[in-house]
N, C-alpha and C positions, 0 to 999 in steps of 0.2 A: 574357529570361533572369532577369532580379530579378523579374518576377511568378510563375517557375517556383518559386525560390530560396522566396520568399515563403508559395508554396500549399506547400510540405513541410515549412515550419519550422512553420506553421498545424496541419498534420497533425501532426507530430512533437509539438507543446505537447498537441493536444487526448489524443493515446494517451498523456505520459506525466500529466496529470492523471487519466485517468479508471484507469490502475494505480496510479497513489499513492490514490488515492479507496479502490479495491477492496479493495490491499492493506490499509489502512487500518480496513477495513471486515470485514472477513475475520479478521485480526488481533484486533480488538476481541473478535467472535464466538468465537474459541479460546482467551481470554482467560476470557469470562463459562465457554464450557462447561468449560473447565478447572475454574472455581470452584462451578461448577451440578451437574456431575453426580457421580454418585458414581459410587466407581472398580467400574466393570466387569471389571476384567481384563485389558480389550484394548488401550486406552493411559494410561498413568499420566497423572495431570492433570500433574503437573509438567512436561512433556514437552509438552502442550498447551500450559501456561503458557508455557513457554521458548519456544515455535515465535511463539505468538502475541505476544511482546513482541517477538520480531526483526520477525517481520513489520510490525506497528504502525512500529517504528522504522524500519523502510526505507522505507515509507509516506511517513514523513513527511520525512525526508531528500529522498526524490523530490519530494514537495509545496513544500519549500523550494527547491529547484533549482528548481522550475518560477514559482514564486513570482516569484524575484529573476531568472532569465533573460530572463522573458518579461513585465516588469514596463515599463507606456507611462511 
């Protein structure tokens, strides 16, 4: 039972670092295009911008939970 316990909390750390990663990464990306592209019409960069700093910021919220939970 505690090596079952063990194999899912392993599982659970690796998926939520590799979505704090993503998110993280993702975010940054709608960040720059918000400030790179010039406004076509179809999404205001501002609206990039806003998306991408939440996102960034949940990123890293999760990165810090996984940090300090899962820290030997």
């Amino acid at each position: 039972m505690d090596d079952l316990k063990r194999h899912i909390m392993k599982r659970n750390s690796r998926i939520q670092l590799l979505t704090s990663t993503a998110m993280c990464i993702f975010g940054c990306a709608l960040l720059v295009a918000g400030l790179a592209l010039p406004p076509a019409g179809a999404i205001d960069s501002s609206l990039l911008v806003a998306y991408g700093e939440t996102i960034t910021f949940a990123g890293a919220l999760i990165g810090i939970d996984y940090r300090y939970r899962y820290k030997n």
